[in-house]
VOPAGU-2260 file (C-alpha; in pm, 1 decimal, decimal comma):
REM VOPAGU-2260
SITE   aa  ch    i         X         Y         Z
SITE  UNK   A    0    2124,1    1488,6     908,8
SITE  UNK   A    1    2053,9    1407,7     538,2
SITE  UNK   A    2    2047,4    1656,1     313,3
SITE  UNK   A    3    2105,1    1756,9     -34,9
SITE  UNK   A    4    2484,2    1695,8    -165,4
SITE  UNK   A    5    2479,0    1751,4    -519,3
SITE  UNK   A    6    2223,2    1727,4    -771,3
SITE  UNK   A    7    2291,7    1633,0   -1186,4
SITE  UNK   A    8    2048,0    1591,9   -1497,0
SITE  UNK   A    9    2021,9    1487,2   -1822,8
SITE  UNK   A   10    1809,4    1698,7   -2093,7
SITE  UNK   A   11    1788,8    1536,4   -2451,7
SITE  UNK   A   12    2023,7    1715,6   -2726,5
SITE  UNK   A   13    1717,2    1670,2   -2967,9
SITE  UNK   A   14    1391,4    1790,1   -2971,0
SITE  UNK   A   15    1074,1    1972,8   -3062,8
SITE  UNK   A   16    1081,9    2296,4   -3193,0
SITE  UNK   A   17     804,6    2477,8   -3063,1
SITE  UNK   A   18     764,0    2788,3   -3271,0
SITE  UNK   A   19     764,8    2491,5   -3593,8
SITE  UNK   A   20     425,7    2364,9   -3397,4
SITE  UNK   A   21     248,3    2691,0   -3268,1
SITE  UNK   A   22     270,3    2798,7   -3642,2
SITE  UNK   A   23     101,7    2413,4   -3700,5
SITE  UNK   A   24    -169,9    2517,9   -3427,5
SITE  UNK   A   25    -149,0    2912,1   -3536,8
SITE  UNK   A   26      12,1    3056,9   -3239,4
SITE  UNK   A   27     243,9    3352,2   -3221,4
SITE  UNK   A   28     598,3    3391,7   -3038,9
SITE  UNK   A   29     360,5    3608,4   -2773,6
SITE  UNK   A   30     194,9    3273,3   -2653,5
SITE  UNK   A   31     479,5    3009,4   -2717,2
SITE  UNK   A   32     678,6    3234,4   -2459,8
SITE  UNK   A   33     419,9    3444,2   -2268,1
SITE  UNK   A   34     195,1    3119,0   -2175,8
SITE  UNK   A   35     366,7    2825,3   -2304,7
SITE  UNK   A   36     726,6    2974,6   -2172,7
SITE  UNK   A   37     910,2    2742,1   -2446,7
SITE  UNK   A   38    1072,1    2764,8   -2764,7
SITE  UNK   A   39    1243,6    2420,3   -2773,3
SITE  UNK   A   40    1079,6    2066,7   -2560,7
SITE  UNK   A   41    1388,7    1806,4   -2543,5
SITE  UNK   A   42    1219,6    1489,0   -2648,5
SITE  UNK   A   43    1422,5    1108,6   -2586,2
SITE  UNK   A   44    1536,0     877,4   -2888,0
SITE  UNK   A   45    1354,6     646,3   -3011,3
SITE  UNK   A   46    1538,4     368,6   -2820,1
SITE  UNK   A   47    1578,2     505,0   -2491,2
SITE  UNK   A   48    1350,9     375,3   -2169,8
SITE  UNK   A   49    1255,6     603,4   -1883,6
SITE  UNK   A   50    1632,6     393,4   -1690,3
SITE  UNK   A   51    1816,5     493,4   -1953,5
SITE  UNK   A   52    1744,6     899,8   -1885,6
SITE  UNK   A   53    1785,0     802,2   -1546,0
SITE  UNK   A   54    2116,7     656,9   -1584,9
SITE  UNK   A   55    2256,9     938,5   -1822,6
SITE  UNK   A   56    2169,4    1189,1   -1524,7
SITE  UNK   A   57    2339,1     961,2   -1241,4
SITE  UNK   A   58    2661,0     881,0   -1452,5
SITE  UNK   A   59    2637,4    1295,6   -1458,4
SITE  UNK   A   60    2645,3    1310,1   -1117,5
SITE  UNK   A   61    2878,8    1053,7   -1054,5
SITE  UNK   A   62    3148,8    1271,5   -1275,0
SITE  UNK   A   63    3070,5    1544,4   -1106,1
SITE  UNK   A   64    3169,1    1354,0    -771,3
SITE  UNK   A   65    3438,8    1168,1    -820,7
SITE  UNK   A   66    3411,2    1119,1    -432,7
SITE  UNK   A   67    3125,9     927,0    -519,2
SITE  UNK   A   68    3148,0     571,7    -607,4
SITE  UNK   A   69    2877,5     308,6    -686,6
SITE  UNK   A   70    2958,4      51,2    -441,6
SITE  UNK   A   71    2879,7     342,2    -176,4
SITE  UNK   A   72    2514,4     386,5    -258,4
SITE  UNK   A   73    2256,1     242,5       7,9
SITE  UNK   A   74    1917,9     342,3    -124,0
SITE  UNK   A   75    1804,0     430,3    -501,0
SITE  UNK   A   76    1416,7     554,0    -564,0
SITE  UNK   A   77    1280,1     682,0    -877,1
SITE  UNK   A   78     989,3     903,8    -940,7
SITE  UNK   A   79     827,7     851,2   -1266,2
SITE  UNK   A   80     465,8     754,4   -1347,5
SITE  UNK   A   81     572,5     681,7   -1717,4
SITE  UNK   A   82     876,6     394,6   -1647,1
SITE  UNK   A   83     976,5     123,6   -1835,5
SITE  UNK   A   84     759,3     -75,6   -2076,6
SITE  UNK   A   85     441,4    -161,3   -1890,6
SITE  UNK   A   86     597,8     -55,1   -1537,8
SITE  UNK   A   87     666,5    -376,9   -1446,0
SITE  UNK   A   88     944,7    -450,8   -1296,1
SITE  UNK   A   89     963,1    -137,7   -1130,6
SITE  UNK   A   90    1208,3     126,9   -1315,7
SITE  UNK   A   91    1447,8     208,5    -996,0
SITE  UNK   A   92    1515,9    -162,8   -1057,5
SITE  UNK   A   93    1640,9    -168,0   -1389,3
SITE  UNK   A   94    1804,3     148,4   -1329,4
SITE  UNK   A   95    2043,6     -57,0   -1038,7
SITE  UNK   A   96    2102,5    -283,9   -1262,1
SITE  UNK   A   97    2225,9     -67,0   -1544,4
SITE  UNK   A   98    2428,6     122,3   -1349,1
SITE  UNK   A   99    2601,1    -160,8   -1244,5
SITE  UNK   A  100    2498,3     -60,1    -849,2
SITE  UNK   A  101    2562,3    -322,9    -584,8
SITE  UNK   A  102    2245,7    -580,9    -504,2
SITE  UNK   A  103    2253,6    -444,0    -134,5
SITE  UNK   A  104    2079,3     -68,3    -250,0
SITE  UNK   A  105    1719,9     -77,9    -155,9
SITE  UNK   A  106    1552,2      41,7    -474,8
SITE  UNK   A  107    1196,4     141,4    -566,6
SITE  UNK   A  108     932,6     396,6    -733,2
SITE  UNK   A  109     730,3     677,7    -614,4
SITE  UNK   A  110     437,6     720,4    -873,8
SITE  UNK   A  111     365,4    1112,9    -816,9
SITE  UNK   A  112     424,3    1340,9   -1151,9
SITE  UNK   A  113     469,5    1769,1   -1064,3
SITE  UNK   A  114     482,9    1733,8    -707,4
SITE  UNK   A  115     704,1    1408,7    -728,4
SITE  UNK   A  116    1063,3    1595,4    -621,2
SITE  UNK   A  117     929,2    1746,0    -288,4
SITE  UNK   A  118     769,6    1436,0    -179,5
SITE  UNK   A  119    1077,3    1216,0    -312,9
SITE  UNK   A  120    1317,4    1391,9     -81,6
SITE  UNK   A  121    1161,0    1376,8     254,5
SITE  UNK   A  122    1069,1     987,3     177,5
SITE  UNK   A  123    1462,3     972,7      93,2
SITE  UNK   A  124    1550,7    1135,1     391,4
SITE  UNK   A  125    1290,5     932,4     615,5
SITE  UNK   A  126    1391,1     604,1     489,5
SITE  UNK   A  127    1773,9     662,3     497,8
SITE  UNK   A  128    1742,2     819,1     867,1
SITE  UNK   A  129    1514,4     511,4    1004,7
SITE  UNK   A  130    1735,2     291,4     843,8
SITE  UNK   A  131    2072,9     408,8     898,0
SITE  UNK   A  132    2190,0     481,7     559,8
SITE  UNK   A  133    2478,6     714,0     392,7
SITE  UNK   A  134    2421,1     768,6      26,2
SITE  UNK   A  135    2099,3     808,9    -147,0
SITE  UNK   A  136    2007,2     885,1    -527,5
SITE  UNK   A  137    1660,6    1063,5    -595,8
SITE  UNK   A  138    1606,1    1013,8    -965,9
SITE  UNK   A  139    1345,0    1173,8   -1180,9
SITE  UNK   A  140    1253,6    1107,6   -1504,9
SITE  UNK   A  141     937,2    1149,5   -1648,1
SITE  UNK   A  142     918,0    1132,3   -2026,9
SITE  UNK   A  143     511,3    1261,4   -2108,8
SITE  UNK   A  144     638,1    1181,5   -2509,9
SITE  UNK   A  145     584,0     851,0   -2428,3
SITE  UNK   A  146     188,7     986,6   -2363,6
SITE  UNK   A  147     106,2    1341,2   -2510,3
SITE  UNK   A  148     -65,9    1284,6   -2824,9
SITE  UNK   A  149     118,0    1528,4   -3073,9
SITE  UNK   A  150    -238,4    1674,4   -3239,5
SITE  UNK   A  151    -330,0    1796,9   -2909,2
SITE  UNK   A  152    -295,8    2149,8   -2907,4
SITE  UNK   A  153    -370,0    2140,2   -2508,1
SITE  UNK   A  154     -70,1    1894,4   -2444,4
SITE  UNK   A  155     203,2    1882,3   -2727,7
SITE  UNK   A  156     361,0    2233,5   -2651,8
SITE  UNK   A  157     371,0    2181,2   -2339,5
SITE  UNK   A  158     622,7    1877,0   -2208,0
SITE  UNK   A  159     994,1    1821,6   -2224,3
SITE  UNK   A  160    1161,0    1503,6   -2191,5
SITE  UNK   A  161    1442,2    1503,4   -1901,3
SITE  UNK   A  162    1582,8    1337,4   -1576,3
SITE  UNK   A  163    1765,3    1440,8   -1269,9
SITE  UNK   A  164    1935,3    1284,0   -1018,4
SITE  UNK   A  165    2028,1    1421,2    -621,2
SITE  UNK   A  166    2230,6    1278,7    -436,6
SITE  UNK   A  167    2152,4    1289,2     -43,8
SITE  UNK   A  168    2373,3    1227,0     248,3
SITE  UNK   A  169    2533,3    1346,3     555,5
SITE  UNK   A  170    2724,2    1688,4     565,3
SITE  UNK   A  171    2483,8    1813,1     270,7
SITE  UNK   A  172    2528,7    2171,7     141,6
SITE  UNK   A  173    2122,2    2218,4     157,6
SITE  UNK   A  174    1914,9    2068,6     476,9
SITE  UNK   A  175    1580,5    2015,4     437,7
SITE  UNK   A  176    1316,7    2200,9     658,7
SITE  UNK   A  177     964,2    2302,4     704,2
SITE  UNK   A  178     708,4    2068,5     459,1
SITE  UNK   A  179     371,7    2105,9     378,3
SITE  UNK   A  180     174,9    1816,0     182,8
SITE  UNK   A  181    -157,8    1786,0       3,9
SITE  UNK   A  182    -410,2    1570,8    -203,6
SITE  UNK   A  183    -717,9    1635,0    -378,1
SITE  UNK   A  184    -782,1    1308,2    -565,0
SITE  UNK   A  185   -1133,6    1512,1    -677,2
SITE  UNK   A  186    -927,0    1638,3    -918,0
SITE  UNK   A  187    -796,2    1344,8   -1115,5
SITE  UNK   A  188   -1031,8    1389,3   -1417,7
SITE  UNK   A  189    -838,5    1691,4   -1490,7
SITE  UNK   A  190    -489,5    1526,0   -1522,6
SITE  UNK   A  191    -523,4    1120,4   -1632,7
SITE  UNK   A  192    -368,7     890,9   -1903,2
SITE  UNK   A  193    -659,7     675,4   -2092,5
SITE  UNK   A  194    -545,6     403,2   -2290,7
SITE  UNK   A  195    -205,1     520,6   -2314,0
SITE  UNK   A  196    -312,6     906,4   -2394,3
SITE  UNK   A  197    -252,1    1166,4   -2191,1
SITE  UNK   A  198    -551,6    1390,4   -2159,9
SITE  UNK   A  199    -534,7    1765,8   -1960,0
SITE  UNK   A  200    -784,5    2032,4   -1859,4
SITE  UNK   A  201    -568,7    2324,2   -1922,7
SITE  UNK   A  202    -804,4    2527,7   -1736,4
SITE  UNK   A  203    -854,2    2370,2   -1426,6
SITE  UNK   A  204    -488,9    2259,0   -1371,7
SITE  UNK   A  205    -431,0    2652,3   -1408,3
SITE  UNK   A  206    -686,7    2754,4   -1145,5
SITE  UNK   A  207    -579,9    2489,1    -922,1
SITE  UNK   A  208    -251,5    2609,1    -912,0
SITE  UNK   A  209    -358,1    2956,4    -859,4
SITE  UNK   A  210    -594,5    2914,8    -578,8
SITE  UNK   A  211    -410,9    2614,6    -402,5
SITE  UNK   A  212      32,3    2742,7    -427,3
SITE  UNK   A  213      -4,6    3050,1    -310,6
SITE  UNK   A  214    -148,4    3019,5      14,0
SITE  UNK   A  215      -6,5    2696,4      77,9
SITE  UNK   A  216     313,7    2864,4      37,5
SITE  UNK   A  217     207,1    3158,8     283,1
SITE  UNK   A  218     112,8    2888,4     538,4
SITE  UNK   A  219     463,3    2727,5     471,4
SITE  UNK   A  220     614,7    3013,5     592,3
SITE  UNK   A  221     386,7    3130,3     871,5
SITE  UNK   A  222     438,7    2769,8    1013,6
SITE  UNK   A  223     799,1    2794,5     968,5
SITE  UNK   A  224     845,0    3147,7    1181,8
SITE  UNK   A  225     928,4    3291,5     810,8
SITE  UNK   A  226     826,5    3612,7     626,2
SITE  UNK   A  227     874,1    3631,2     217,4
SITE  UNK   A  228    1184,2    3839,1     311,1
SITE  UNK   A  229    1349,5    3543,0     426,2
SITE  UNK   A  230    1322,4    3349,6     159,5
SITE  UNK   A  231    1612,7    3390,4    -130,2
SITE  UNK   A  232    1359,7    3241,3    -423,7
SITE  UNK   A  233    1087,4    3076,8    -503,5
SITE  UNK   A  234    1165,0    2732,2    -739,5
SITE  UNK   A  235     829,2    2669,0    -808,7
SITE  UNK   A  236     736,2    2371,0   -1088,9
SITE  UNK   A  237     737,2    2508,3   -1443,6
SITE  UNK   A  238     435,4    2396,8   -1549,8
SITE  UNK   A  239     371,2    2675,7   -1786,1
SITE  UNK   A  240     522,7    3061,9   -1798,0
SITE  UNK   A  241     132,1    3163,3   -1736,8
SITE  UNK   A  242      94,0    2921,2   -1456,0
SITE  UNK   A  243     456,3    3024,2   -1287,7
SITE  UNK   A  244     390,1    3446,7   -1376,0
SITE  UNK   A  245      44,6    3409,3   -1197,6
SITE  UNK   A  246     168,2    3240,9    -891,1
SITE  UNK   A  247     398,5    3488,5    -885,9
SITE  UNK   A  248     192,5    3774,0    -879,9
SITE  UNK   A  249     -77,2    3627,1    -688,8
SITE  UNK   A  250     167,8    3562,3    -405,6
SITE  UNK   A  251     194,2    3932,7    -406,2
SITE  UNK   A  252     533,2    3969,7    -174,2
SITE  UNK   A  253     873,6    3985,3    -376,4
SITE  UNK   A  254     682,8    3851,5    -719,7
SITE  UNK   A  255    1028,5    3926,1    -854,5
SITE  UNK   A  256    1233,4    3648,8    -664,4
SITE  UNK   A  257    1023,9    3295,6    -841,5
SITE  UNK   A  258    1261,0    3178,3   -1069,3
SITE  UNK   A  259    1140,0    3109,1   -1420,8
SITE  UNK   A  260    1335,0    2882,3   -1673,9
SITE  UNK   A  261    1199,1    2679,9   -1875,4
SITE  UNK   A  262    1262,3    2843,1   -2239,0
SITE  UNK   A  263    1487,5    2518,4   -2339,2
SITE  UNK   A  264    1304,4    2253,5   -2092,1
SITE  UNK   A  265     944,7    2312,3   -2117,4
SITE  UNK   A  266     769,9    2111,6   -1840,2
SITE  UNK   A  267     969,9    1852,7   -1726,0
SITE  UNK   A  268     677,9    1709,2   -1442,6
SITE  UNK   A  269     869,2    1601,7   -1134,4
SITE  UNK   A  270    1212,2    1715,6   -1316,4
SITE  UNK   A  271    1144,3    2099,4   -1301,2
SITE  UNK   A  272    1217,8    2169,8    -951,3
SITE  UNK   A  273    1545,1    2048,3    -922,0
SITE  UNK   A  274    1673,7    2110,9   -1293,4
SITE  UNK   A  275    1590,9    2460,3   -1134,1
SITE  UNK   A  276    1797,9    2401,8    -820,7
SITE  UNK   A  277    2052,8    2252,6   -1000,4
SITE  UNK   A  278    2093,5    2565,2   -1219,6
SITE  UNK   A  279    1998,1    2857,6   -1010,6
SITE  UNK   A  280    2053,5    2707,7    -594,9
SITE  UNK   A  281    2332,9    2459,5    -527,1
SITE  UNK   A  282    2647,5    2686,2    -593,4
SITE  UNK   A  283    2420,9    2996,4    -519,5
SITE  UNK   A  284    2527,8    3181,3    -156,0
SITE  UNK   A  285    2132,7    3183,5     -70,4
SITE  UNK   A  286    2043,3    3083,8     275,8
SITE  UNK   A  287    1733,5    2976,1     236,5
SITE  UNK   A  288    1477,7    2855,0     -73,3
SITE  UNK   A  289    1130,3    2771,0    -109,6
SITE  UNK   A  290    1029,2    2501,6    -317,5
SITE  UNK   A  291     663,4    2380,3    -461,9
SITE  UNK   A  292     547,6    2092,3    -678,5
SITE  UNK   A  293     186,3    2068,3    -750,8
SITE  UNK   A  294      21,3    1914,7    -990,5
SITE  UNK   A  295    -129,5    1526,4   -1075,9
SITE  UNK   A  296    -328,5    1357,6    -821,7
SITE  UNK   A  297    -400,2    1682,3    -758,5
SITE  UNK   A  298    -153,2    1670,2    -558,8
SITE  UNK   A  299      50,4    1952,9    -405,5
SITE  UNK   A  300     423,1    2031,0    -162,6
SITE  UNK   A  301     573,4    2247,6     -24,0
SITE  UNK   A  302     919,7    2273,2     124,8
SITE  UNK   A  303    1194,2    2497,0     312,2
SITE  UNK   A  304    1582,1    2445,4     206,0
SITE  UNK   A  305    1834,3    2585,0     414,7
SITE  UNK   A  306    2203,5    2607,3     423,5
């Protein structure tokens, strides 16, 4: 069955630091880390595309797995909705190409921002089943300072520039179970990009989160045969450490086991969940994880990892 192998990333060395604008906007260290939840947002250069963060986090996985080689990869897709230029041709393309993968790999995009990772895995793992494929490479990459306007107090504090990349397979460490999807495209007002701008209801992204994760995580498990006991942690997307706290507590069983990092990070859209599995999961002895991604769209899933 395919599963999860290994997963890699790439954060930007340079960056925002975040204290530098709450003092610009007149916040204190209380809500840079008590709501915001970062002190430093990685930002790209200048002259890097959306492929080139993707290809700095697959040559990281690559020399992590030296087992790995680039003429053994069937299937690349990347989930961005901020790729190359105008987004056309489609980044997972120029991202083949860069890496120097061969012209057999099947290659394309998933547009879906926060909830992009849990989605991206089960249409890896659907595609490469039906079609008979070995190696897979999930990439993420997201870069919202190609859109947040930085005088937007609502926005700029918020996002961190980053990319991952998983690489799925047979004989995977992590298997992927139980997954619960969901769309509310009544929402999109509150999350949109107009005329390159990236405009966000703070509010309403924050009560969506609040009323929609928490049950659909208690359904999750009650579908799966699962209590909150069973579950290791909770990798949740960062979207904010008010948004993660108050899932948290609102989920009311074992508050204490939703992993929050994003100090160094910020929100990193469809990057958050599995910079947080790559830190915190693979090379943990957990048997089991819980995983969420919610956000643009709205959109919202929900998944079970076991080992």
């Amino acid at each position: 069955m395919i599963g999860i192998k290994s997963i890699a990333s790439y954060v930007p060395a340079e960056g925002l630091d975040n204290y530098a604008q709450g003092a610009k906007f007149a916040k204190d260290e209380d809500f840079i880390l008590g709501k915001i939840g970062s002190a430093f947002l990685p930002r790209k250069a200048a002259g890097q595309e959306t492929s080139d963060l993707c290809v700095e986090a697959v040559n990281a996985l690559f020399a992590n797995n030296p087992e790995l080689k680039r003429e053994s990869i069937d299937a690349v897709i990347v989930v961005t909705q901020n790729g190359d230029e105008e987004g056309l041709p489609h980044t997972a393309a120029i991202v083949q190409d860069k890496l120097g993968l061969p012209t057999h790999v099947a290659a394309f995009d998933i547009s879906l921002g926060c909830s992009g990772y849990v989605y991206g895995i089960y249409a890896m793992k659907g595609f490469m089943e039906a079609a008979g494929l070995k190696n897979g490479l999930l990439i993420t990459a997201d870069p919202y300072s190609k859109i947040v306007d930085p005088e937007d107090r609502n926005t700029t504090m918020l996002f961190g520039d980053a990319a991952t990349a998983t690489w799925m397979g047979e004989d995977a460490v992590w298997q992927l179970g139980k997954a619960k999807f969901g769309t509310d495209g009544s929402g999109a007002p509150h999350l949109k990009v107009t005329d390159g701008v990236f405009f966000m209801n703070g509010r309403q992204v924050f009560n969506f989160a609040l009323l929609k994760v928490p049950a659909h995580l208690h359904e999750l498990l009650d579908e799966s045969g699962l209590k909150s006991a069973d579950i290791d942690a909770f990798c949740i997307h960062q979207g904010s450490a008010a948004i993660v706290d108050a899932v948290a507590r609102r989920f009311e069983e074992e508050p204490e086991k939703f992993i929050k990092d994003m100090v160094e990070t910020g929100n990193t859209v469809s990057s958050s969940v599995p910079l947080l599995l790559e830190k915190h999961v693979m090379d943990a002895n957990w048997k089991r994880v819980a995983i969420s991604g919610f956000g643009v769209g709205l959109s919202w899933g929900s998944a079970i990892l076991y080992r």
